[in-house]
Structure formats: C-alpha cells, structure tokens
N, C-alpha and C positions, 0 to 999 in steps of 0.2 A: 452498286459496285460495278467498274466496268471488269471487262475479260481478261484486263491482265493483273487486275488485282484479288481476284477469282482463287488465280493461279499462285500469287506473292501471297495468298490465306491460303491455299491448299498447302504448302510448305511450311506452316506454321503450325499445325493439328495433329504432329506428331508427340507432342511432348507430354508431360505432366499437367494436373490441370490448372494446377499455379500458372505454367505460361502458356494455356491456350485460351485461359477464362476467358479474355478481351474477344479474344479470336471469334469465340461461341457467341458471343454477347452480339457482336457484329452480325456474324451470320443471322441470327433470329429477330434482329431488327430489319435488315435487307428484308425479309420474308415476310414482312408485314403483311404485306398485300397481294404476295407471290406463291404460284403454286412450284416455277422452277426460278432456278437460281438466275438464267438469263435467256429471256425468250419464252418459247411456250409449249417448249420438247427437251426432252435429254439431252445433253452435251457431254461432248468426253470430258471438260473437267469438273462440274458437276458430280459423270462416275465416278474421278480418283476421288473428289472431297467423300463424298458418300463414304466410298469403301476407307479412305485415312479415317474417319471418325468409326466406322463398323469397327478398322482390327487395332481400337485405342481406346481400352478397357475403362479408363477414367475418362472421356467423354461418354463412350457409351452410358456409364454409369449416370452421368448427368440426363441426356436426356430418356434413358428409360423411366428417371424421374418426376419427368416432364414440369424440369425450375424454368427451363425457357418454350413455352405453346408452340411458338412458331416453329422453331428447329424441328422439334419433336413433332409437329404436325408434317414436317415437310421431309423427315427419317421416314419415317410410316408408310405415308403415299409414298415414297420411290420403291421404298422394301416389298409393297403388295403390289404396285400396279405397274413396276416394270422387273418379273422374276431374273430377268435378264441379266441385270445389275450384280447378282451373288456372281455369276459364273466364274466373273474371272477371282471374285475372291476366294471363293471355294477351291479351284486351282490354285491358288496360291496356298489355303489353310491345307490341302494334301500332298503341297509339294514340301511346306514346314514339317510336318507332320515325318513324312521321308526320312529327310535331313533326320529331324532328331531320332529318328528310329534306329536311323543307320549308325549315328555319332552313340547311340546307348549300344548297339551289338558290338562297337570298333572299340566301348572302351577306355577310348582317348580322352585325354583328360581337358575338358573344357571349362575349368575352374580357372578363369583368368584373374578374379578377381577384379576385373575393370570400374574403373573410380569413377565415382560422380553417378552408377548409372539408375540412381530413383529421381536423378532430375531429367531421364527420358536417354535413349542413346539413338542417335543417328548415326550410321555408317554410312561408306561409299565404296564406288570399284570407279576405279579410275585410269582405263586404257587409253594410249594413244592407239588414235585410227590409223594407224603408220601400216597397219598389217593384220591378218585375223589372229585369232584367240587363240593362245596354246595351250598345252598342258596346266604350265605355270599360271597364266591368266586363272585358269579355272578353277585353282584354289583359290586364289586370291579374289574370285567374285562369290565363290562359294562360302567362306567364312565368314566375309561381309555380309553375307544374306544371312547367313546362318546365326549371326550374333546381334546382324540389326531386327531379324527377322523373329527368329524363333526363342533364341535365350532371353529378348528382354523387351518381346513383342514393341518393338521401336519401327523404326525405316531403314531401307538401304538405298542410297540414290546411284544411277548411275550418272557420271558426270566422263563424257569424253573430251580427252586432254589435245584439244585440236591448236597446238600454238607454235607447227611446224609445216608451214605451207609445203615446203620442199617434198616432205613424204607421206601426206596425208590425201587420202582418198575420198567419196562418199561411199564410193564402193566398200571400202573396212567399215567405215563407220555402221553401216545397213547390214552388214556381217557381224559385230558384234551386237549388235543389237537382237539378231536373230540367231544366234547361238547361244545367248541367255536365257531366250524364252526357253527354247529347247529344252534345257537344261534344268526346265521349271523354275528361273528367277527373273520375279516381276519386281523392278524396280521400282520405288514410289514415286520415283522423277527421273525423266530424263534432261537435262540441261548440256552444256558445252563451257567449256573455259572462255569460250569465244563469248560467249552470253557477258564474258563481263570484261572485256577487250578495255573499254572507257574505265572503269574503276582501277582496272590492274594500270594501267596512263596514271589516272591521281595521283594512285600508292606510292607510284617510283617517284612522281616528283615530290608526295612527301618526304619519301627518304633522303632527297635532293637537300630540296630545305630546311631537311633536319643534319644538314651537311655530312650523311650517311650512304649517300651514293654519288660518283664520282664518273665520266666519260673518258673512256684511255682507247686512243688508236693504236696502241701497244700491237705488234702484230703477233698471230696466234703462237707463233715456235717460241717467242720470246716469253710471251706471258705465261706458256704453259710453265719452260725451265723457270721465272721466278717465282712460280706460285710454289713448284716442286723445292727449290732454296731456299723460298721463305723472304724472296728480296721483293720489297716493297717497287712499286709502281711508280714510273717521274712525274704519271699525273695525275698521284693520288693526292694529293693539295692544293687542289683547283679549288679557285674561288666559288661558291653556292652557285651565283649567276651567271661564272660561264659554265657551269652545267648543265644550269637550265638551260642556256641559249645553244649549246649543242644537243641536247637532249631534243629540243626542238628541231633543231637542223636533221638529227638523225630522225625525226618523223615526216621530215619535208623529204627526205633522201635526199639531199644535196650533197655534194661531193665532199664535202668536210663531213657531214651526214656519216655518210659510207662509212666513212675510215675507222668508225668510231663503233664503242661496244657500250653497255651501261653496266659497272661495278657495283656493286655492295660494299660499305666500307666496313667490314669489320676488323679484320686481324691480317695482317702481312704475312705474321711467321708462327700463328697460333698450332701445335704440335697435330690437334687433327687440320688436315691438308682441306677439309671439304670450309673449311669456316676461313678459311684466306681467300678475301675480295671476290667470290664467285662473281661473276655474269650475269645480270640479273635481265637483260634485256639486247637484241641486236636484232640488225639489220638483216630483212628479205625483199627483195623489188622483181628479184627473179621468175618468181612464181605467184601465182595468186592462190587466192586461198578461197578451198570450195566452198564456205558459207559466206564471207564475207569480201570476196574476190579483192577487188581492187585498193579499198578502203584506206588500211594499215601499212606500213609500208617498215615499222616494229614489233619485235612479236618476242611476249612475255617468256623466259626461260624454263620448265617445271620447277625447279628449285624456289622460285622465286611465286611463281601462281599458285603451287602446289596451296600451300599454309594459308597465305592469302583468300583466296576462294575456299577452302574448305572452314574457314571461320565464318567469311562471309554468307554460305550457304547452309549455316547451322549445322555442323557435322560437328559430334560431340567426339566420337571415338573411329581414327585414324588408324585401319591396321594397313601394312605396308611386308614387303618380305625386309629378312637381315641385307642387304644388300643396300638397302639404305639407313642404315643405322648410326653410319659416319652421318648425316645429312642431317638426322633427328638434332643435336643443338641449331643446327643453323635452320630449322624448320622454327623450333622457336625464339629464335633472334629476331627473326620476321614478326612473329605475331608478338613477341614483348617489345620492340623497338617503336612498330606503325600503333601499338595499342588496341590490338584487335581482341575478339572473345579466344579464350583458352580453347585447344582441342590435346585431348589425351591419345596417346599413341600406343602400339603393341607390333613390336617387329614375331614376325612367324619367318619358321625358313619353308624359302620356295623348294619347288619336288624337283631332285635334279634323276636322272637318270643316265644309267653307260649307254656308252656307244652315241649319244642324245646330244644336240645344245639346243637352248632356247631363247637365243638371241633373234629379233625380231632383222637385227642386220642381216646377220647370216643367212637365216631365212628365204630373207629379199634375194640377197645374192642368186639362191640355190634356183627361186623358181625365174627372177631374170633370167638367168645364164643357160634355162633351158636344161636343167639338170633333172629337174622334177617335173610335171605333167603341171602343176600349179600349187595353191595353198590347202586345197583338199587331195592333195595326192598321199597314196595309202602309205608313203612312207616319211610324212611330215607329221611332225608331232604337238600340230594344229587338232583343234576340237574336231577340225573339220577332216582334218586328216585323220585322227581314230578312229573317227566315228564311220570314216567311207570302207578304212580296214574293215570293221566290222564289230567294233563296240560298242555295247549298247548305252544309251544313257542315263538307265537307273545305274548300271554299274560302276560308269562312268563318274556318276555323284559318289556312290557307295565310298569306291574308293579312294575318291579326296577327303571324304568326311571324314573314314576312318583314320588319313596322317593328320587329323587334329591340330592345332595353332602352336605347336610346338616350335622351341627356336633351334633347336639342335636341326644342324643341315647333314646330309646324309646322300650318298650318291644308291638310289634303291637301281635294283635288278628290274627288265619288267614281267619279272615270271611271278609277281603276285599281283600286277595290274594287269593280265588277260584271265589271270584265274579266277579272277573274281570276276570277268564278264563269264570264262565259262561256266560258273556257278547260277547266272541269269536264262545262258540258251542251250544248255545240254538238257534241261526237262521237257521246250518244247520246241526244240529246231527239228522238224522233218526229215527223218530218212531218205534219201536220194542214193543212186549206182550210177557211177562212171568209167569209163573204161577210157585209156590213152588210146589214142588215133593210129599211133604209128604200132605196124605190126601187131595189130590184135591180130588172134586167133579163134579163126569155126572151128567149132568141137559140134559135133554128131552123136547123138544120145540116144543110145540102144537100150534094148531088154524090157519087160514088160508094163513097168511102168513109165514109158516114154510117153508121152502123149500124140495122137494120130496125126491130129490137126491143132492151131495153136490157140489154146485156154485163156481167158481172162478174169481175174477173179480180185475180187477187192481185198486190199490187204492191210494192217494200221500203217500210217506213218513214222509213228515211233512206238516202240516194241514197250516201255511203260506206263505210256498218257494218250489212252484211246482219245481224250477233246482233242489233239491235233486235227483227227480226221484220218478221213483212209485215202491212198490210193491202189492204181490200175495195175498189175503185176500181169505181164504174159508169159506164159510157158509155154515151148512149142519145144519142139525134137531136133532143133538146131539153133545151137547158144554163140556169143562172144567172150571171150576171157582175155586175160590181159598178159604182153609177151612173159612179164616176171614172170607173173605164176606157172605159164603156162614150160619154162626154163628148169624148175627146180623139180618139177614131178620124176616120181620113179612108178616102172612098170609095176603097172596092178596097184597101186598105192589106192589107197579108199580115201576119197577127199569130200570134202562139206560145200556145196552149192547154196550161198547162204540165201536165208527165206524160204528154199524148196527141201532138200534133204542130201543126202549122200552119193556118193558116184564111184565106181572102179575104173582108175584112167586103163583102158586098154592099149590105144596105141597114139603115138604122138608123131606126127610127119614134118620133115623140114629140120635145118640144122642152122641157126643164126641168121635170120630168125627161123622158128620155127612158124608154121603156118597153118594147119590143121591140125584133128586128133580125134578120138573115137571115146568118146565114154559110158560107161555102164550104168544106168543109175540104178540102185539100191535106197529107196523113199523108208525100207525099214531100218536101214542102217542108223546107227546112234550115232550124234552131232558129238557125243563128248567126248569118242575113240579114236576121230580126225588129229590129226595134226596139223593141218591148212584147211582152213576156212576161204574161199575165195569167192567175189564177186562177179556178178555175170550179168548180161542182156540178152535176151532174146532176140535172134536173127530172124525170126517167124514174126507175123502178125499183131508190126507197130513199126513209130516211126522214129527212129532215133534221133535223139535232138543233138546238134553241135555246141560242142561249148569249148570256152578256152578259162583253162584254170590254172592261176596267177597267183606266185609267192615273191615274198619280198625280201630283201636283207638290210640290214642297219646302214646308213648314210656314210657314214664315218668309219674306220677302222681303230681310232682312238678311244680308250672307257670314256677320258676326258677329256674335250678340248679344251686349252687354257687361251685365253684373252689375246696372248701375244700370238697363238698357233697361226699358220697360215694356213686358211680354211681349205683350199687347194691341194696341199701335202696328203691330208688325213682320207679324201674323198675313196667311198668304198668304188671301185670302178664295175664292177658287176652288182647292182640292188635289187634287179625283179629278174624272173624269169616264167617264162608259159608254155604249157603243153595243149594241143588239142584232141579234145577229150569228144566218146560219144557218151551220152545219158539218157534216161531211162527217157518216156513222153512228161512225164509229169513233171522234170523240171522246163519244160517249154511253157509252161503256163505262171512260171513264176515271174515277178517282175522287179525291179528295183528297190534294194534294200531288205528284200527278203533274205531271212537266215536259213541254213540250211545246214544237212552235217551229209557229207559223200561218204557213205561206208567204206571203212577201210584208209580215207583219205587226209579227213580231219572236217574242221567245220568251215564252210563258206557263206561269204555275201555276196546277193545278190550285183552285182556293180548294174549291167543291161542287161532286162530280158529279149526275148524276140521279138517284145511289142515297143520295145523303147529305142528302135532305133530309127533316125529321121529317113527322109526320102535320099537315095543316093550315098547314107554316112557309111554302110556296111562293107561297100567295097564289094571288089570280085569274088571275094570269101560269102558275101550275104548275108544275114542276121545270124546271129548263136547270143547263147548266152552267156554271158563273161563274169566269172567268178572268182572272188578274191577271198584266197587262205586266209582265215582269222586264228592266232595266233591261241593256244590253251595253256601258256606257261610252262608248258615242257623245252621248248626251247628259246625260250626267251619270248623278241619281239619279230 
C-alpha cells in the first residue's frame, strides 16, 4: 500500500468491526513480509493506525485473538519495541479520563441518547482558521471529544473549515491546533475542507445537473431583500447548460465569472428563511489562499461543504451550537438531494456570557483597530486570552464539562467560571508580599524584640501545603508598609505584621502622604486581638524586586450586545489599569506563567519575569516583573 492509502485505512479503523473487517484483512496481508508498514522505521502514520486500532476495543479484540498472524505479529513488535508509541495515547486515555471525571462531579446530564451509535460514532470540531479559539470554540471541541472520545470510545476529527481566502490565516490555523493539544484534545485526524476543494467542484455540478442549482448575478442588497420577501430569483430557470457554462466561466473568473454567485434551488418562499436558494458557492481572485494559493478562483460556502464533507469523511454524529439549527433541514437537503451517507446531528447551546461577545468578527475588529494588545490579550475571551489572564487548563475543561450538551442557551455571570479555577490554584499558588511604589512608608521598629542586624530565615510558601516549598523572609529593624495602611492607624493601636507578629504604632510622621513612623513590636502579642493585619518588606538586607501589577475590566459596557449593536457605541473606554509595586526577592526568580497569590492582593500570573525580557524590550524602566490580576469570582471577570 502506498502512503496515502496508509492514511485513506487509518480513517477507516474507527468503526465496528463489521466495517473495519476488509480494513484488518488488508492491513495483515500488506505485512506479509513486513516488519513496518512503510519503509524500515516508524512513521507518524503507522503511530496513529497503531494507536486507532489500540483505543478500538473490537479490533483489539480481534487481534489479541490472533485470527489475523500478521497484524497481530506486527501490534506486538510496535507495542514492545518502540515503548514510545503509548505516550501519546496514555495522554490522551488521562485526558479522557479528566473529562469524564469532571462531567460525573458536574452532574450534567450526558444522556443524549444519540442513534445509530453501536455502528461506531465519529465526531468532529470544525473551526474556521479566520481567528483563534474562544470560549465558545472550546465547548464545542470539548464535547466533540468528549462524546467521540470517552462516551462511545469512537473518534473525533478535527477538520479546519479553510474555504475563505479573504480571512484566513496559517497563523490561526497553527493556533488552533495548539490550543487543543493544551487543552489535552488529540484529534484522530487532522484534514482541511481544502483537502476536498475538487469533490465539493463535482457535487455543485451534480446539483447543476440535477437542475438543483442555478448562477444569478442578482447583486447582494437585491438578493438579500428577496430571500427576506420570499420572491424568487429572474434567474432561477436557467437552463442546466447554461449553468454549467457560467459555473465554469465563474472558475475561469472571467468577467461574466465575477458577476455571478452559485444557488441551491430549493425553496423561494419556504417559511424557514435558511432553506431559500442559499449560496452555495462564489467568487474570490482577490486573495490567495494559504494552502492552496492560486489555484481556485471559487470557494465552497460552509452551508454547503459543511454536510457534504462531513458524510464524505465518515462523521457519523454532528454536534453543532443552536445557532445553527434553522440550517439543520438544509444541512439535510444536501446530503438526501446529492445521495450521500446520512449524519445525525445534536444542537447544544454555545456558553454566552455578560458584558462578553464571541463573534470572531468583532473580535478581528478589536485587535485590528489596536484596541487590545492582540488575540491573547488578558481581556479577550479567546482560550488564549483566559489562559494569559491567568486560568488554568484543567479548570478551564472542568468548567465546560460541567455546562453539558444542553440546548437551553443562558447568558451565565463569570463568577462561577474563575471560581472554579480558584478552586485549581488557591491550594498551591505561592505566597508573595507587594507593596505600591507610590508613597510607601519606613516605619522604624523599636523595643526589645527588634532585631540588631537584619535575619533570614526560611519560611513556607503557603501556610497549608508545605510541597509548595519554602522561601527567604528578612527581618531587620526598618520595614515598608503601604500609604492605606499606613492612613488609617490610630496612636498606640496594636497591629499584626503578618508572618512576624504584633506591633504598637507609636508615632506616625507626614500628612498626605504620610512618610515615616516608629513602631513598637510586641512578638508576644496575639494575632487574633488585631484589627489590621498589614503587609510589609523589609528595608534591611535584600533586594526588592520591581513589578507592575495589572487589572483589567470588561470590553463592553453592555450585559448583551445584539447583532445589529454598533460595536463602537458599547466600548468600555477604561479596560486595564497598573500600579508599580515593590516585592519581596523571591518573586524575581519567578518566570512566565507562574501563579502566585500577593497577600492581601489577590491571585496573579506571571505575564514577565526578569529573565524574560529581550535585549533592549524593558525600556528606561528596565526589567520588573509584570503581573496580571486573576480574577476569584468575587467580582466577576
């Protein structure tokens, strides 16, 4: 067998074993005389066949029986002599594993009852590369996995819906790809719609010939109002042939070409609006397109590739959000009209959130227009954007698992999507002290237990989970405190220096700001007679590290913005804000993507430590390290 039929059999080894028997049968003849499937070393597709027949309980079953020698002699060799080969499926059997753990703690009811599925289920996630991966995305690739993967030990493919030269990147493409693995989902194929450019060309001129698709240079304002009236098209009873012959002109782009768009003929004035003459094809010369650059010069609509390719590619069960659910008949008009294999569908509603949208348009707008830093910026509600805020990725999954494939749509708050990361890094995020830059206050620490010279002494990281680790605490007889606190004190008041013990403010100097102060400390005094607890740095013997620490606010001012809003109206005009903070030594050793909780502050991520920044990027300021407020569900996002 050559390489790309290798690949056209790996696609096939998912099913039942009614329809993979041939498949088996194949493979153990190929290996007559072979130790690997092609050549005389591992290949990567080799690993996926291997591991599609590992996590597919009815071949395995065959050849632990060993009815076919070869197969089973050449399972055996890969399994002992390259241990290599489990890794990725082992990450994949603990990232299943996850999932269903999470979906039994959540609850949620995953009783779809989905049909057909003892004759095998294949799922899909099917992003356009137009942009990266939102919120939304990330149910909708996680339930795919989740149902192709764990509920009915099947596949899930990803297939990227690249059939828009105008706004497609490779740069998304390579972003979504790498925000899945993250995410722990190994898809058992990756493919492109592009991959089937020449078949989605046949289909439409079947439809052509089957006098069910039609060419109208109808221009768009016109076509939109009759689709909306329900008035049929002047050139929707075009003869077969001159369809064809402009169908072609629109692949030549010739200027009749141009003018022209390709229709579906089904319904004029049929009462759902989605099932009147869609679009099924038009014109791009503008742009090229990053796989297949020059090529095409037509390019398949989703409406229309969507059903098409996913019959084509064996996808047994299509889950989709409600937003397409008007579309669901016309999704099977396609596959009963061209006579393709049946796929079963399951609308779920996508996660909406206030203050939130997850228009990939909109989006675009925000980081074009230079309003956001880009698509991982910590107030986009990209994967990539949560995750730079400062959430984690089990929690990340946890809490798509637990909104379940339910269809009821719901606008949620996001104070139970950070609480449940805070539920991931309040056990082992590191204690950290920060004091604001502007107007701190020396305080002078008198009486007998002041210390002469200044102390070092190891101390935990976090006060319940000694595996953190410990760090460096100094105490010396001249501290920082910060202007609040240092505002609200009253003379003689006994306050708590937290970590070390109790103190009597004696005197405080300075009036807006104040500036110094003199305290007493009392090491026997009881922490639980305070009324302020206050954080502090030693001005003695160490080196305070700079940082700048970064909150953020909602995009929008609106809970909802609607379709027709003008995105511009609603824009929050203040979103982030930063102070410059000093910190103990021990967050100078942290680095990017560390979590961390500033006592008294709340919890941060790492964004840059002192080691991450390039020659020349820090500016006249010079390295600090740059911290971003991660949100606990107290106040939302």
């Amino acid at each position: 067998m050559k390489h790309e039929e290798l690949e056209a059999l790996q696609t096939k080894l998912g099913g039942d074993f009614r329809s993979i028997d041939a498949s088996l049968r194949d493979l153990d003849k190929h290996l007559t005389l072979r130790s690997y499937l092609e050549g005389y070393s591992l290949t990567p597709v080799e690993t996926k066949i291997w591991q599609t027949l590992r996590g597919n309980k009815a071949a395995i079953g065959f050849i632990r029986k060993n009815g076919l020698p070869n197969l089973t002699r050449w399972f055996t060799f890969l399994e002992q002599s390259h241990p290599e080969i489990q890794d990725e499926a082992k990450a994949a059997d603990a990232a299943a594993k996850a999932k269903s753990q999470a979906a039994s703690r959540a609850g949620a009811s995953y009783n779809l009852a989905l049909q057909d599925t003892e004759k095998g289920v294949v799922t899909r996630f099917l992003p356009e590369p137009s942009g990266y991966l939102h919120i939304g995305h990330a149910k909708a690739a996680l339930l795919s996995d989740y149902f192709g993967h764990v509920a009915y030990q099947g596949q899930m493919r990803l297939r990227l819906d690249d059939t828009n030269p105008a706004k497609e990147k490779e740069e998304y493409q390579d972003a979504i790809v790498e925000d899945l693995r993250l995410m722990g989902i190994l898809p058992d194929t990756l493919t492109y719609t592009s991959d089937y450019f020449d078949y989605l060309y046949d289909m439409c001129k079947k439809l052509i010939n089957l006098g069910l698709a039609y060419a109208d240079d109808t221009d768009q304002e016109t076509m939109r109002a009759q689709r909306m009236d329900g008035i049929p098209s002047k050139r929707r009873d075009r003869s077969i042939e001159e369809n064809l012959r402009i169908f072609e002109e629109m692949k030549q782009a010739s200027e009749e070409g141009l003018a022209h768009c390709m229709r579906a003929k089904i319904s004029a004035d049929d009462p759902n609006k989605a099932m009147r003459d869609p679009v099924i094809y038009r014109c791009n010369i503008e742009n090229s397109h990053h796989r297949t650059g020059r090529k095409w010069n037509i390019y398949p609509m989703y409406d229309f590739a969507c059903p098409v390719v996913d019959s084509y590619e064996g996808v047994t069960h299509a889950l989709r959000s409600t937003e397409y659910t008007d579309r669901n008949p016309q999704y099977q008009w396609f596959l009963d009209t061209l006579g393709l294999r049946k796929v079963h569908m399951w609308d779920f509603a996508r996660m909406n959130f206030v203050r939130t949208f997850l228009s990939k348009r909109k989006l675009a707008k925000l980081v074009e227009s230079g309003k956001v830093w880009g698509w991982d910026d910590p107030r986009m509600p990209t994967v990539r954007g949560v995750r730079r805020r400062g959430m984690t990725l089990p929690a990340l999954r946890d809490f798509i698992i637990k909104q379940g494939p339910s269809r009821n749509v719901v606008t949620m708050d996001w104070h139970a999507f950070w609480n449940t990361n805070k539920k991931e890094i309040d056990p082992v995020a590191p204690r950290h002290t920060a004091l604001l830059q502007k107007d701190m206050v020396k305080i002078e620490l008198t009486g007998p237990d002041a210390p002469a010279a200044p102390v070092t002494e190891d101390r935990p990281k976090h006060p319940k989970n000694p595996s953190v680790g410990t760090k460096q605490v100094v105490f010396a007889s001249k501290v920082y405190i910060d202007q609040e606190d240092a505002k609200m004190f009253r003379d003689d008041e006994e306050i708590t220096l937290m970590g070390w013990g109790n103190a009597f403010v004696r005197d405080m100097f300075g009036t807006a700001p104040i500036t110094n102060g003199t305290f007493e400390l009392n090491l026997k005094g009881d922490f639980k007679s305070t009324e302020r607890k206050i954080t502090w740095l030693s001005a003695e013997g160490t080196k305070l590290v700079p940082a700048e620490l970064w909150d953020f606010d909602y995009l929008i001012t609106k809970d909802k913005l609607e379709e027709e809003d003008n995105l511009e109206d609603f824009l929050n005009p203040n979103t982030s804000s930063m102070e410059e903070a000093w910190c103990d030594e021990g967050v100078g050793k942290l680095k990017a993507d560390d979590i961390i909780q500033l006592e008294r502050r709340g919890f941060y991520r790492v964004d840059k430590g002192l080691g991450d920044w390039k020659e020349g990027e820090a500016g006249e300021k010079g390295p600090r390290v740059v911290l971003f407020n991660i949100p606990t569900g107290k106040g939302g996002k």
